[in-house]
C-alpha positions as CSV (number, residue, x, y, z in Angstrom):
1,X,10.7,9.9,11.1
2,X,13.7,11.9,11.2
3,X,15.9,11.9,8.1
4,X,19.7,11.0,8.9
5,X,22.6,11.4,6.7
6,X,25.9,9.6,6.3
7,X,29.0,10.3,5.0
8,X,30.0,6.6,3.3
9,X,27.9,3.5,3.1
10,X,30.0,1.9,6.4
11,X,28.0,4.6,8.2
12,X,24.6,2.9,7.2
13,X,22.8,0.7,10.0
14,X,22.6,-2.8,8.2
15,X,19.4,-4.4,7.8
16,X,17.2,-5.2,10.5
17,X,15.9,-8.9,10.9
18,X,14.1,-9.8,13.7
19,X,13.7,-13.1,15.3
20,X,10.4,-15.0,13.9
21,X,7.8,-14.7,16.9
22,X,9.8,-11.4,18.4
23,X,7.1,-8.5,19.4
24,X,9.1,-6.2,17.5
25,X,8.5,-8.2,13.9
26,X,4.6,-7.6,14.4
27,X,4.6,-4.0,15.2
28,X,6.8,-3.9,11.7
29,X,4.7,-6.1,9.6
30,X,1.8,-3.8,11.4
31,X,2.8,-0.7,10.1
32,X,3.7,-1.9,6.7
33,X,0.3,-3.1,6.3
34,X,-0.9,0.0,8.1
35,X,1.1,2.3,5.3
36,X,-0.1,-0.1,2.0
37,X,-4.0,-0.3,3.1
38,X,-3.9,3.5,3.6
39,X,-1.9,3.9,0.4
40,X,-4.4,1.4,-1.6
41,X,-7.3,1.1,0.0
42,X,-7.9,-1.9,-1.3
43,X,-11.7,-3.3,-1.3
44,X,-13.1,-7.0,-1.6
45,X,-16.5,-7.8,-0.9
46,X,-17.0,-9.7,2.4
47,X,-18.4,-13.1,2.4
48,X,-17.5,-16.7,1.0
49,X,-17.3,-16.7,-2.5
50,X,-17.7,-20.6,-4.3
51,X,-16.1,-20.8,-7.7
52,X,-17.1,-23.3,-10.5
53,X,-13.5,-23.8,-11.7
54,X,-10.2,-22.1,-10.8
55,X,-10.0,-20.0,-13.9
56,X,-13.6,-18.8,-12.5
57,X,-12.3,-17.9,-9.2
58,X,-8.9,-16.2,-10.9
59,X,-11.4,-14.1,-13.3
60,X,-12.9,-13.0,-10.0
61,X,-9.8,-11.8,-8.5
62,X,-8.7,-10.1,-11.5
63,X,-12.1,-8.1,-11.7
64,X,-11.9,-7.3,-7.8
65,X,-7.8,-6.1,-8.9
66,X,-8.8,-4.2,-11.2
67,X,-11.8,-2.4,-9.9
68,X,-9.1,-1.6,-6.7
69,X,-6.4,-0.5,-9.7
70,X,-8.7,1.6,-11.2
71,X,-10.2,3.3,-8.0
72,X,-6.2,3.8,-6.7
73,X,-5.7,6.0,-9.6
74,X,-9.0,8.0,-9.5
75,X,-7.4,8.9,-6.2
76,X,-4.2,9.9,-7.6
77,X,-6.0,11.7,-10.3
78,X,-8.2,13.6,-8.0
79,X,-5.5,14.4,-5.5
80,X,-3.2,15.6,-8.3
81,X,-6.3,17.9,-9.5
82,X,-6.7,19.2,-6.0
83,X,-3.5,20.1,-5.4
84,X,-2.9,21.6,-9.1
85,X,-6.2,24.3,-8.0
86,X,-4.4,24.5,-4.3
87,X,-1.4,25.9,-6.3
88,X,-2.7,28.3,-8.6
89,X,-5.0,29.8,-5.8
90,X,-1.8,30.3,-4.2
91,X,0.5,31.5,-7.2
């Protein structure tokens, strides 16, 4: 994406909206998704899952956020510590 620079705000493109059913507003709300599941990764098991009660259920979903929270930063972490040995190979 190339990186464009203005001079004043009046220079700015407004916002884009498209028209609900338009071609264009899937291929957006395709990327977006695209860019957030590689950013994520987010990971729920597959299947139906029956609940007793809806705090059950909401336990459930908190343990399957929190499991994806905690593997996102492990990421981070081990990306980081990658790039920090990258550097001082280099330096």
């Amino acid at each position: 994406m190339p990186v464009r620079k203005f001079r004043g705000v009046e220079e700015m493109d407004g916002p884009v909206w498209y028209e609900p059913g338009a071609p264009a507003l899937f291929r957006a709300l395709r990327r977006v998704w695209g860019l957030s599941h590689r950013l994520l990764q987010p990971r729920f098991p597959c299947g139906l899952h029956k609940h007793r009660s809806i705090e059950a259920m909401n336990e459930q979903q908190q343990a399957w956020d929190d499991a994806n929270f905690r593997a996102h930063r492990e990421r981070q972490e081990r990306e980081l510590a990658e790039l920090g040995k990258s550097e001082r190979s280099r330096g």
